[in-house]
C-alpha positions as CSV (number, residue, x, y, z in Angstrom):
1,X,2.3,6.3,-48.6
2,X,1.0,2.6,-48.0
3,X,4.2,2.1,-45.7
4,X,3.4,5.6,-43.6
5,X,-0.5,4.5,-42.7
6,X,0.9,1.1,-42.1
7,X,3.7,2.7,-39.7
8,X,0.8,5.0,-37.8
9,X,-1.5,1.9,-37.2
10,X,1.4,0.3,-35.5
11,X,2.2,3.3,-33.1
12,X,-1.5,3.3,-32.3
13,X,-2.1,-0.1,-31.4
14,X,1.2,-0.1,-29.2
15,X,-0.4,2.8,-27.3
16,X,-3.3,1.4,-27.0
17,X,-1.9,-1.9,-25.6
18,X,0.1,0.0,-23.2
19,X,-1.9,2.3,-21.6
20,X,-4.8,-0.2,-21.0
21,X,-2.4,-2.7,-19.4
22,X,-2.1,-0.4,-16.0
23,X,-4.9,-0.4,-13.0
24,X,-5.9,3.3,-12.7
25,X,-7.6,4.7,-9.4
26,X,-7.8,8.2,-8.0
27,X,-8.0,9.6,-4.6
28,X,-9.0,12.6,-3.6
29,X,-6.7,14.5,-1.1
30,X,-8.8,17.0,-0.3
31,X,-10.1,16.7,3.3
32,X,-6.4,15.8,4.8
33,X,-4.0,17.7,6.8
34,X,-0.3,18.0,5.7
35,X,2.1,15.8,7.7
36,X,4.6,17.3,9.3
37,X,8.7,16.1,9.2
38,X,8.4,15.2,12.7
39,X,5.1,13.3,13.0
40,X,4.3,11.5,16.2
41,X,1.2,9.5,16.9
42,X,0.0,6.9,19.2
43,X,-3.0,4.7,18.1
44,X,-4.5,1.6,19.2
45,X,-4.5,-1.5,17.2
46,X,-7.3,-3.9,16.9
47,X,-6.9,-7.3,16.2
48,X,-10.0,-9.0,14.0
49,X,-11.3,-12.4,13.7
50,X,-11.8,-13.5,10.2
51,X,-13.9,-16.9,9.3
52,X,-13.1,-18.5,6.2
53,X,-16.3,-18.9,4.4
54,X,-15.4,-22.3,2.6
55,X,-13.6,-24.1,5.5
56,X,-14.6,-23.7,9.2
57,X,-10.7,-21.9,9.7
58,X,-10.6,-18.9,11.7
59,X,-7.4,-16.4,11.1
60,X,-6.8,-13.1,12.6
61,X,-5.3,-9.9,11.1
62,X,-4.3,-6.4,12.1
63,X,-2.5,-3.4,10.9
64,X,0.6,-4.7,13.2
65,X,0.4,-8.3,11.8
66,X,1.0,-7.2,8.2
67,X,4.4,-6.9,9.4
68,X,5.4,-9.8,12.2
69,X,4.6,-12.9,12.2
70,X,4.4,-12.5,16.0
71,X,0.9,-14.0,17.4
72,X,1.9,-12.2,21.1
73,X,1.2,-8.7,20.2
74,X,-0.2,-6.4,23.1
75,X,-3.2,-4.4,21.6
76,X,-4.0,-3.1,25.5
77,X,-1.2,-1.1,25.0
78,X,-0.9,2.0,22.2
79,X,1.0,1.8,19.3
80,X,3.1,4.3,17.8
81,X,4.6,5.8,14.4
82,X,7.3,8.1,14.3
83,X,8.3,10.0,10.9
84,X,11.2,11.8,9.6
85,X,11.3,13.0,6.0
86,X,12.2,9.5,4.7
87,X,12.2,7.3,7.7
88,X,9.0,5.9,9.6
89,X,9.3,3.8,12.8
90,X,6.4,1.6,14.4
91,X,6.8,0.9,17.9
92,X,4.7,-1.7,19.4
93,X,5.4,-4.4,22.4
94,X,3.9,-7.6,23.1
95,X,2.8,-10.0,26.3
96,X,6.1,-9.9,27.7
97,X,6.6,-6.7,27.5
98,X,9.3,-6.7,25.0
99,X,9.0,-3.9,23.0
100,X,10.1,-3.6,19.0
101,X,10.5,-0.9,16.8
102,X,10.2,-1.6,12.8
103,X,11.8,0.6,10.5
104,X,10.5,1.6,6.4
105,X,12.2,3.8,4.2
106,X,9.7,6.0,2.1
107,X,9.2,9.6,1.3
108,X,7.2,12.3,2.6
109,X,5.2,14.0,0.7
110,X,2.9,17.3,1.3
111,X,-0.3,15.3,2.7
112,X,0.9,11.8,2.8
113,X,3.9,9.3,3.8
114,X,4.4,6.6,1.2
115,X,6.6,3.3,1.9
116,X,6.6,0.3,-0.5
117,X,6.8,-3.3,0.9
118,X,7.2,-4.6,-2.1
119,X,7.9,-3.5,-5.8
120,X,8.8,-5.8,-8.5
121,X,8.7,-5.3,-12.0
122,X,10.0,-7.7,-15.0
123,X,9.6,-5.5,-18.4
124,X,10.8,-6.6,-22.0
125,X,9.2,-4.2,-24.3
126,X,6.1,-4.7,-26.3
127,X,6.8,-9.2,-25.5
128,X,6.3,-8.6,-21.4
129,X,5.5,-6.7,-18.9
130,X,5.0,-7.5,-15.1
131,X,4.5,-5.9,-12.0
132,X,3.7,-6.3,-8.5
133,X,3.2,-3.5,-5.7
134,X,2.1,-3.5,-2.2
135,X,2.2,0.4,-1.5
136,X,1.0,2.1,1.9
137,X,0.0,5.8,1.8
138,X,-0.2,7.4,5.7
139,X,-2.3,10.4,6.0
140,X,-4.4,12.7,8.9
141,X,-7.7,13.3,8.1
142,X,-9.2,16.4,9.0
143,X,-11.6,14.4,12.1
144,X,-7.7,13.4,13.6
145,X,-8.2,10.0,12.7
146,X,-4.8,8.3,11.4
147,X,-5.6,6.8,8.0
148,X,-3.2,3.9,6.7
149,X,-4.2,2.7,3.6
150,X,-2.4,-0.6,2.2
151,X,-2.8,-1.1,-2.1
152,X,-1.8,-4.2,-3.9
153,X,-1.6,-4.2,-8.0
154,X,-0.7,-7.1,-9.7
155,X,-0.9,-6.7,-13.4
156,X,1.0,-8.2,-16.8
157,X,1.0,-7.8,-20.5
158,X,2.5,-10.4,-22.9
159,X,2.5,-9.4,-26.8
160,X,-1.3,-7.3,-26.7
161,X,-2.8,-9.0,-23.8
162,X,-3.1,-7.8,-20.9
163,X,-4.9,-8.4,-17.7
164,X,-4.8,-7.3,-13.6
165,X,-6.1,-6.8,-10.3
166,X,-5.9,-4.3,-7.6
167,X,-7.6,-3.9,-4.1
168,X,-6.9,-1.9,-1.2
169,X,-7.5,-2.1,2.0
170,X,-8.4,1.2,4.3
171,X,-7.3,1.1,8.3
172,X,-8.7,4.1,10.3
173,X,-7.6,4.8,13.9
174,X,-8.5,7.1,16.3
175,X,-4.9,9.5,17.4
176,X,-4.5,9.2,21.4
């Protein structure tokens, strides 16, 4: 009798521990077109200035730069994404008028297009648990507007403690 409440305080502390150890957020997909197999869009990039507040160091960033190091981009000039059912291509060129074309693996899904950068995950049950993510969902809105959205998680649990963060950043362009 003892042993059995024993045995169900155990199971319920383990779920406890392991469901609150994961970053939860919801998004409503109501007011998005489905993506087709064939998607083709053209977009224009924007390149932003960014001023450290604690240093006087200035650093750029744009959707394009998340995946080159390349400082010569051409933002005059449209981008592009291209999507089959598990392939996506960016095409993009830069001052010298070379032009590249990256290529992520993903899956399409009704309303979306979902490619992970990276996805790492350490897990010994119940001791650790780790896990890192940078995920990016592609969608249409209903307005035609391209909407790339970029989510990071980074969360752990060792024995019962656990801790995280996730943010996410939204880009929104206008399709040419």
């Amino acid at each position: 009798m003892r042993l059995l409440k024993l045995n169900k305080i155990v199971v319920f502390l383990v779920l406890i521990t392991t469901i609150s150890c994961s970053v939860q957020n919801q998004t409503s997909t109501d007011y998005y077109k489905s993506l087709g197999p064939n998607l083709n869009v053209r977009f224009y990039d924007k390149l932003d200035t960014l001023r450290n507040q604690y240093d006087a160091s200035i650093s750029t960033r744009s959707f394009v730069k998340l995946f080159t190091d390349k400082n010569d981009v051409d933002y005059t000039k449209p981008m592009a994404i291209k999507m089959t059912e598990n392939k996506m291509y960016l095409h993009f060129s830069d001052a010298q008028k070379k032009e590249f074309v990256l290529q992520f693996y993903g899956k399409l899904h009704k309303q979306k297009f979902v490619f992970y950068t990276n996805y790492k995950t350490i897990n010994f049950p119940v001791l650790l648990l780790s896990k890192q993510m940078e995920r990016f969902k592609i969608q249409l809105s209903e307005n035609n507007e391209l909407l790339i959205e970029k989510y990071n998680v980074n969360e752990g649990m060792m024995l019962c403690f656990g801790a995280g963060n996730s943010y996410e950043n939204l880009y929104r362009f206008k399709i040419l």
